[in-house]
VOPAGU-2260 file (C-alpha; in pm, 1 decimal, decimal comma):
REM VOPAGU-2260
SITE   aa  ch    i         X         Y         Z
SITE  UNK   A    0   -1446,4   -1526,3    -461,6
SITE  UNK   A    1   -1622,3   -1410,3    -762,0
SITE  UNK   A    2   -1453,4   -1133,8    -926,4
SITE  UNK   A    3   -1542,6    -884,1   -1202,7
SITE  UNK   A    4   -1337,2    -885,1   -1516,8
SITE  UNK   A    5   -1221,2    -588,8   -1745,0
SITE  UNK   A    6   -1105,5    -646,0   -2077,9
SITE  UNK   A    7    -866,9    -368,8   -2198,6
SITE  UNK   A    8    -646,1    -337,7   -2457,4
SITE  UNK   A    9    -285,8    -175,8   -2520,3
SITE  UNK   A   10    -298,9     198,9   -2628,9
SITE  UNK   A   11     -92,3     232,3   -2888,1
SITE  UNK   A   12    -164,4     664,4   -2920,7
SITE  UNK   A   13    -185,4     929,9   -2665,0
SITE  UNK   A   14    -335,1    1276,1   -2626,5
SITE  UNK   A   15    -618,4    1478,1   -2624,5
SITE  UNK   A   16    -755,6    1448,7   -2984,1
SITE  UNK   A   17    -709,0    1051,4   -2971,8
SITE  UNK   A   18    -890,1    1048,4   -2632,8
SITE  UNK   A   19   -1164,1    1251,8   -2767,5
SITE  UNK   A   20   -1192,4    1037,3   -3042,9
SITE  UNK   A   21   -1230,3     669,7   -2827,2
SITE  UNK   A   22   -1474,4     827,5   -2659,4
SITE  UNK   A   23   -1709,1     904,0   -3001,6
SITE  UNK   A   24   -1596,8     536,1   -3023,1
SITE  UNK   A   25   -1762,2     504,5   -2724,4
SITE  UNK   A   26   -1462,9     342,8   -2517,8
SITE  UNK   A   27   -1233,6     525,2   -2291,8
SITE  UNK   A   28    -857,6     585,3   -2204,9
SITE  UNK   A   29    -666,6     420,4   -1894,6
SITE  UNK   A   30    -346,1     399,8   -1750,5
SITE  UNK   A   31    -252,2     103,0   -1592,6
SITE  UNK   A   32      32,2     115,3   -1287,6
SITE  UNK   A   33     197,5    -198,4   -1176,9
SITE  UNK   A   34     320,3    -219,2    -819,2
SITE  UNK   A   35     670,7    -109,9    -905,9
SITE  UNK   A   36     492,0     233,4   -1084,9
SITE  UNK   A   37     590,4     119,2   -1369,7
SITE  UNK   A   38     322,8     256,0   -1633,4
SITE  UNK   A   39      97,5     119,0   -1928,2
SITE  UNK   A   40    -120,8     321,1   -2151,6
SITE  UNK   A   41    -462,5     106,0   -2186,1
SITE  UNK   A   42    -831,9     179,5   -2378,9
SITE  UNK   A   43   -1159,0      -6,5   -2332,0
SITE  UNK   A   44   -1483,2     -21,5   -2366,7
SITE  UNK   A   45   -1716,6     281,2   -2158,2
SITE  UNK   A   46   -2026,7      43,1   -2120,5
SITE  UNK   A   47   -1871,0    -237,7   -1973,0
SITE  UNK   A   48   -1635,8     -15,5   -1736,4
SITE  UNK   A   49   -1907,3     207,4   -1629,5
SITE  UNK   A   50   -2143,4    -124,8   -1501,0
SITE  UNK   A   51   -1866,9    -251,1   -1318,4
SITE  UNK   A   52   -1742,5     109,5   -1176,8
SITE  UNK   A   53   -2111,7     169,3   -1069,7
SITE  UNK   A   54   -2052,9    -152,5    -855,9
SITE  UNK   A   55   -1703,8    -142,0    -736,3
SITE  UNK   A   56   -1645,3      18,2    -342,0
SITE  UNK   A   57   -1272,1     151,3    -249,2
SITE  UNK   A   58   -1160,5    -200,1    -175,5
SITE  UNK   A   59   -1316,5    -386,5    -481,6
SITE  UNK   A   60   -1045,6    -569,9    -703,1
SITE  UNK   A   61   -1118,9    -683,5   -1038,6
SITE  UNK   A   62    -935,5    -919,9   -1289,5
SITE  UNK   A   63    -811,5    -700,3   -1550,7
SITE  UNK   A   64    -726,5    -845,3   -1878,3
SITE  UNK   A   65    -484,7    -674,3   -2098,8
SITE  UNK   A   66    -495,8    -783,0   -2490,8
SITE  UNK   A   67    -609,8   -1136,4   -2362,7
SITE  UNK   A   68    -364,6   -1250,1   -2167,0
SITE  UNK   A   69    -336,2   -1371,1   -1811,2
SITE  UNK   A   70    -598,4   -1173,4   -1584,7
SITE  UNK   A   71    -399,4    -888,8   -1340,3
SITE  UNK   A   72    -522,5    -874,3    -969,6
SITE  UNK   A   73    -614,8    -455,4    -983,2
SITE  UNK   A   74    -796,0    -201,1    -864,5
SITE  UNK   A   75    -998,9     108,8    -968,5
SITE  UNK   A   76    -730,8     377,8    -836,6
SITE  UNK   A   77    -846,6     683,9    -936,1
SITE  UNK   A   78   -1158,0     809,8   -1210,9
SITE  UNK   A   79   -1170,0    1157,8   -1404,1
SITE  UNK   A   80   -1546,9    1180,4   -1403,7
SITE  UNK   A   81   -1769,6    1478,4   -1583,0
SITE  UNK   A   82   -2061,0    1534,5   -1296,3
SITE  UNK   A   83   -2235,1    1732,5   -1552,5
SITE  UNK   A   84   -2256,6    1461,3   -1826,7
SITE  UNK   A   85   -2247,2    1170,8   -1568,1
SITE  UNK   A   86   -1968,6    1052,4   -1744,4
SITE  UNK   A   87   -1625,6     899,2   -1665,1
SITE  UNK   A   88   -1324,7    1031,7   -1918,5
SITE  UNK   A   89   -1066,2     843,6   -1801,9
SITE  UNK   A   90    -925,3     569,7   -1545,9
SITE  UNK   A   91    -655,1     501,6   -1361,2
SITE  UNK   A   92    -604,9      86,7   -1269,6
SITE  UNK   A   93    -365,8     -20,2    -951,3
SITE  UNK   A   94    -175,4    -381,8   -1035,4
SITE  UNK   A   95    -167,2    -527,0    -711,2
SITE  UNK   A   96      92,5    -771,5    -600,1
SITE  UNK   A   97     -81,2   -1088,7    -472,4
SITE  UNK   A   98     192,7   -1223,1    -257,2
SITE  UNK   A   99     243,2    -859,4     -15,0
SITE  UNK   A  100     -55,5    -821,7     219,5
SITE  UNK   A  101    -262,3    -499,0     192,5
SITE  UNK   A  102    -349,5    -241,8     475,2
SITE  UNK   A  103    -641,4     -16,9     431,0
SITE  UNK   A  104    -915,3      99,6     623,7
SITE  UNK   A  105   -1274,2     -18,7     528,9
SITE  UNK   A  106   -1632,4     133,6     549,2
SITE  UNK   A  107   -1814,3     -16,7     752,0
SITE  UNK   A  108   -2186,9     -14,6     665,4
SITE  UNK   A  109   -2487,9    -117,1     892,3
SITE  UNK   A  110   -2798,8    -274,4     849,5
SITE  UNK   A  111   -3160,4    -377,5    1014,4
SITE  UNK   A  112   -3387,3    -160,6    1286,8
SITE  UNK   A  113   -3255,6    -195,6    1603,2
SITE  UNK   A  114   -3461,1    -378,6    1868,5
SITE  UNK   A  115   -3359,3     -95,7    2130,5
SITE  UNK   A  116   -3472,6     124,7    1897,0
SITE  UNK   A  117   -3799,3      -4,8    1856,0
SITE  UNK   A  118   -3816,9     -26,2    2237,3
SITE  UNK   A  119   -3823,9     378,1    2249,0
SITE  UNK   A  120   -3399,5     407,2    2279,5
SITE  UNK   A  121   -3178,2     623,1    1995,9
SITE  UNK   A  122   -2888,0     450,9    1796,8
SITE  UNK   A  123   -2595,6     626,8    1783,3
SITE  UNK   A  124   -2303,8     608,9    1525,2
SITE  UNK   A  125   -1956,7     532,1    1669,9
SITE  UNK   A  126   -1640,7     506,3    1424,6
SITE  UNK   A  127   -1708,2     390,7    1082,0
SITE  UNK   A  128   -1396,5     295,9     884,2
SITE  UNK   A  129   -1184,0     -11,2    1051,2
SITE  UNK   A  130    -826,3     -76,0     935,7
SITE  UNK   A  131    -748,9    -402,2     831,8
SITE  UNK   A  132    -432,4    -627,4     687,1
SITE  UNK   A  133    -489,1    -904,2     449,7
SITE  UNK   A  134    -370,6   -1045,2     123,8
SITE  UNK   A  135    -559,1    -951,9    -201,0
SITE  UNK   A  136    -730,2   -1267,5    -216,7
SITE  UNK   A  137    -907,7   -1217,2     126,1
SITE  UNK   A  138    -954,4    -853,6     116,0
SITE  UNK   A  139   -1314,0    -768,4     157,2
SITE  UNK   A  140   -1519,4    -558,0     -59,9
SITE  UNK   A  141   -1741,1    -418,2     211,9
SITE  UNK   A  142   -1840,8    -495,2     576,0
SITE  UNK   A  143   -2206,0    -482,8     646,4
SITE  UNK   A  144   -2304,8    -522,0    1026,4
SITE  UNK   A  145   -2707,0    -622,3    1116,5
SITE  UNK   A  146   -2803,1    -441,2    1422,8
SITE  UNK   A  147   -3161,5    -562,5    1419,9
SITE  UNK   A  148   -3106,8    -749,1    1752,6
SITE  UNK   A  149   -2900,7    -447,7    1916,7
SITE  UNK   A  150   -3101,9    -374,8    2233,8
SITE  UNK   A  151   -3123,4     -83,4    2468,5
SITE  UNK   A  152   -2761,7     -54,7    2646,4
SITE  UNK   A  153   -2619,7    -275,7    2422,2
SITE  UNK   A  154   -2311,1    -183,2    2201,6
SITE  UNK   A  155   -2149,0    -285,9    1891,1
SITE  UNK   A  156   -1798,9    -364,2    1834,2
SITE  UNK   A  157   -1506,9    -360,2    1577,4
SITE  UNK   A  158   -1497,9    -691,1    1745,5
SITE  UNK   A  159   -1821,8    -794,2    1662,9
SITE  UNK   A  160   -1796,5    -725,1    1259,7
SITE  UNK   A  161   -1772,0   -1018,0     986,4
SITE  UNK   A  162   -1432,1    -976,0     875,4
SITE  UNK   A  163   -1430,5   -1319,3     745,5
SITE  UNK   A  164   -1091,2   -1554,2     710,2
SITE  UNK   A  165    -729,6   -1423,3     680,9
SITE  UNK   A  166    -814,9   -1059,3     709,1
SITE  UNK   A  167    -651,6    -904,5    1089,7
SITE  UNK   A  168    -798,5    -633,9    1251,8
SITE  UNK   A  169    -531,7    -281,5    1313,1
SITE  UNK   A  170    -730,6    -110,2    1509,7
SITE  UNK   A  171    -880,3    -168,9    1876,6
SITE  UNK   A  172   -1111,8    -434,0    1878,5
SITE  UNK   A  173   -1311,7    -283,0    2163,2
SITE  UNK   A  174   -1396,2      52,3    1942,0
SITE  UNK   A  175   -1772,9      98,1    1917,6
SITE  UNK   A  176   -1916,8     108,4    1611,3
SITE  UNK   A  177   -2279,2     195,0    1770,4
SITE  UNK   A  178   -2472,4     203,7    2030,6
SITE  UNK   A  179   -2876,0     174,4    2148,0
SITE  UNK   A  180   -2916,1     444,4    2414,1
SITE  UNK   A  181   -3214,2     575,7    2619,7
SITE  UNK   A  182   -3351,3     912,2    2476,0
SITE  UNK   A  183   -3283,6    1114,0    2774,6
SITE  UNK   A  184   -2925,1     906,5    2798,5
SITE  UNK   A  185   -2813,0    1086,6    2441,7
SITE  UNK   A  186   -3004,7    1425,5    2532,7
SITE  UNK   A  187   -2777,0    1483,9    2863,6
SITE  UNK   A  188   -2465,3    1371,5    2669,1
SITE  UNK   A  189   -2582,5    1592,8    2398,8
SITE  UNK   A  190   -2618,3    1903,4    2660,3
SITE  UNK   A  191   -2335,3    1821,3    2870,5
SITE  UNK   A  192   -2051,4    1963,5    2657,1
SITE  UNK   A  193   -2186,2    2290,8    2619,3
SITE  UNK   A  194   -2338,6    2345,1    2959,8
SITE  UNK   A  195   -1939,1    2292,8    3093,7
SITE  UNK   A  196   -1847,9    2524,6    2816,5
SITE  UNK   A  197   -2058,9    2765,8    2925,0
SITE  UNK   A  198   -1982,2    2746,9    3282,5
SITE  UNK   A  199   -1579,0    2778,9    3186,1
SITE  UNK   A  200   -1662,8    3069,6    2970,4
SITE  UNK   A  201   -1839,3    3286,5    3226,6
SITE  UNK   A  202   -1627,3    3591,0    3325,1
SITE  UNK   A  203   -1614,6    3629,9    3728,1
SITE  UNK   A  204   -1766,2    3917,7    3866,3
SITE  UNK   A  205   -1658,2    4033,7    4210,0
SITE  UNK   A  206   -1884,4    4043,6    4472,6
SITE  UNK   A  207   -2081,9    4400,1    4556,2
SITE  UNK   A  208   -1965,6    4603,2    4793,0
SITE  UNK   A  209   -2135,2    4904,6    5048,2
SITE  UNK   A  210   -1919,9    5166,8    5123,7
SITE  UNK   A  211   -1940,5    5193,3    5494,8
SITE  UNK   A  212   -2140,4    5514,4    5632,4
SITE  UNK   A  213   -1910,8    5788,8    5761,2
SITE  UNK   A  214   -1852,5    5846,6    6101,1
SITE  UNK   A  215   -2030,5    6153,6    6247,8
């Protein structure tokens, strides 16, 4: 696999006026955290970070080089990011051990028009994150599922997904991840629910009575 690569360098200064000023320099501050916690102050360069963060998904790992030496197996942990100025300020990298398998759950995105749904039918969404175990090197960046050939009644699994080799599925592999269903199918499941809630909610009311004439 293909990975991206981030060149970095030690930071040798901290604080707010020397983070101010690498990012007039147009790079940015970083902290680097190896799998024991263990801490390293880092700084590099905004353009090529930002391309590559643009990219990256919760699971992406990237080869991060530190004052050019061996590549690190790491993640983008955690990004201080100014909404207003569509900037990122500052970024925190995860060292990850390449020998201890990772567990994490994954997104799990779909793709295509569904044939039921082009028969008349409705898809609808079942779970979408699936927790997986792998090692580093297998871990995928995203799972993408094509339902174009998902008919009416038909169902997709966690089963089902391209996980690809070494990665093992947590969670059941019989959880749907979506479904083609007939219009009126959905609408009753839809109106079920609250009809019952309704029903449980109404107070009883006790049945009329007549007094009973008096005897003459």
């Amino acid at each position: 696999m293909d990975r991206m690569t981030i060149n970095a360098e030690t930071r040798k200064k901290t604080g707010k006026g020397y983070a101010r000023r690498l990012r007039v320099d147009g790079k940015i501050p970083a902290v680097m955290y190896n799998w024991k916690g263990e801490a390293t102050s880092l700084e590099l360069d905004y353009r090529d970070f930002y391309k590559i963060w643009r990219k990256a998904t919760a699971t992406t790992l990237v080869n991060l080089v530190v004052d050019g030496k061996k590549p690190l197996l790491a993640s983008i942990k955690d990004t201080e990011y100014d909404i207003l100025k569509d900037k990122v300020l500052h970024a925190d990298f995860h060292v990850i051990n390449e020998k201890t398998k990772l567990r994490t759950a994954i997104k799990v995105r779909t793709e295509g028009n569904a044939k039921g749904v082009r028969d008349g039918g409705v898809y609808v969404k079942g779970i979408e994150t699936v927790t997986i175990e792998c090692l580093p090197k297998n871990l995928p960046e995203r799972i993408v599922a094509d339902i174009t050939e998902l008919g009416l009644k038909d169902h997709l699994f966690v089963k089902d997904l391209p996980f690809g080799k070494g990665v093992t599925v947590i969670d059941d592999p019989n959880e749907i991840i979506g479904s083609v269903k007939y219009l009126k199918e959905q609408a009753e499941e839809e109106t079920a629910p609250a009809t019952e809630v309704a029903d449980e909610a109404a107070p009883e009311v006790a049945p009329e009575t007549t007094d009973a004439p008096a005897a003459n």
